[in-house]
C-alpha positions, 0 to 999 in steps of 0.5 A, a space after each residue: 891239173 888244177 888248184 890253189 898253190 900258196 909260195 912263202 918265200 921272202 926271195 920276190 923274184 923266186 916267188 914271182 918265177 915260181 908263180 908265173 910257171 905254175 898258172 902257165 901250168 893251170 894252177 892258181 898261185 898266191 905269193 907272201 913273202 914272210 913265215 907270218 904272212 905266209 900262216 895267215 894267208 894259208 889259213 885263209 886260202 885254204 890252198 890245195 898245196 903250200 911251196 914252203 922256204 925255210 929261212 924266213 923272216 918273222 917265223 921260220 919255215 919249219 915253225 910254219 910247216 909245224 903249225 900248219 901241219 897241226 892244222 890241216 892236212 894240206 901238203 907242203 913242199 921245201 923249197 930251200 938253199 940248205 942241202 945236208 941230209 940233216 936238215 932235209 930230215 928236219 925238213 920232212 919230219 916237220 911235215 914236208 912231202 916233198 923237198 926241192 934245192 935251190 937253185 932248181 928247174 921250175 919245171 921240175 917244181 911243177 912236176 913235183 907239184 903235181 906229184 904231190 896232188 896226184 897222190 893227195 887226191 888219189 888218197 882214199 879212205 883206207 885203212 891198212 891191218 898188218 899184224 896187230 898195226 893198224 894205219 888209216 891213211 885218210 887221218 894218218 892215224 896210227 895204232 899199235 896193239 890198239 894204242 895210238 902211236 905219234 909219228 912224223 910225216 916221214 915215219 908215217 909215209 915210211 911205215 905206210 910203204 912197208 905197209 903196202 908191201 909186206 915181207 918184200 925185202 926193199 933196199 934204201 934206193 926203193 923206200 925212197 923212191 916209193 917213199 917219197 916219189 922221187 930219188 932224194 940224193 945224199 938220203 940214202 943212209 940217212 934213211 936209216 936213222 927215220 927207221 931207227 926212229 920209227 922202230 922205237 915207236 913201233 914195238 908191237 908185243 908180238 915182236 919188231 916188223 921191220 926187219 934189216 936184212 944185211 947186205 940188201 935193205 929191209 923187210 916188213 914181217 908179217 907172219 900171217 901173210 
């Protein structure tokens, strides 16, 4: 696989460690060291993946995740030292599409890299209907009896699963992995408030979809299914 990768991170011999495996891996990698530095150069680049820290100098990861994301639909991937389920969530509802913790394997930030292209490019222009929600997952729109509804990239990658897969009950291990694309440890009941979070914003007239089912996960109703 192929593509230019942009690293913001301020540690040189990270970045540097980090790029040296993704060119062994056939990308073309690109290094800066500060949040400003890194929001210039990926609006120059216009890289096919953005390796993100948090902790920054000049302007914080999240601020540059947040801006970018207002930009483009360039996925970012959270490379960072913080590991409360908390923090992965602002991490993810700035949006992230995917999250790694320090200290890591940088294999596994290849492989995770590639995941992530993976599903960027098999993305095709599709719009999925249940009921009266409509989500186009080519502009990540969505609308709710005709009206636009603003989600996070978390709520918006949690509805798309439940989308694909109407009246299945799905337990938090399954929304994470197919969420996600991997086992997102120590998220398993934080999971539980993005849904709660995004049942609030979802409330269609005809009634709630996403329904808890005690005791197993959750289910995505659609009546005419």
């Amino acid at each position: 696989m192929s593509g230019t990768v942009l690293i913001v991170e301020d540690n040189e011999r990270i970045a540097n460690w980090v790029k040296v495996y993704l060119e062994r891996a056939g990308f073309s990698a690109e290094v800066a060291l500060d949040g400003e530095s890194g929001l210039t150069l990926a609006r120059r680049l216009i890289p096919d993946l953005v390796i993100l820290d948090l902790t920054l100098p000049r302007l914080d990861g999240v601020e540059v995740c947040k801006i970018l994301r207002r930009e483009s639909a360039i996925p970012i991937m959270m490379l960072t030292a913080r590991e409360t389920p908390a923090e992965r969530i602002i991490g993810l509802d700035s949006g992230a599409d995917d999250y790694i913790i320090k200290p890591f394997d940088p294999d596994e930030v290849v492989a995770r890299a590639k995941a992530v292209l993976r599903r960027v490019r098999d993305r095709v222009q599709r719009v999925i209907t249940r009921g009266s929600i409509t989500l186009s997952e080519t502009t990540r729109s969505v609308t709710v009896d005709e009206t636009p509804v603003e989600l996070t990239q978390a709520q918006l990658a949690l509805l798309s699963t439940f989308m694909h897969h109407p009246n299945q009950v799905l337990t938090r291990y399954q929304l994470i992995s197919l969420t996600f694309g991997y086992d997102f440890d120590g998220y398993d009941r934080a999971i539980d408030s993005q849904i709660a979070r995004l049942r609030k914003k979802i409330r269609p007239a005809a009634g709630q979809p996403i329904r808890t089912v005690y005791g197993a996960g959750y289910k995505f109703v659609v009546e005419d299914q």
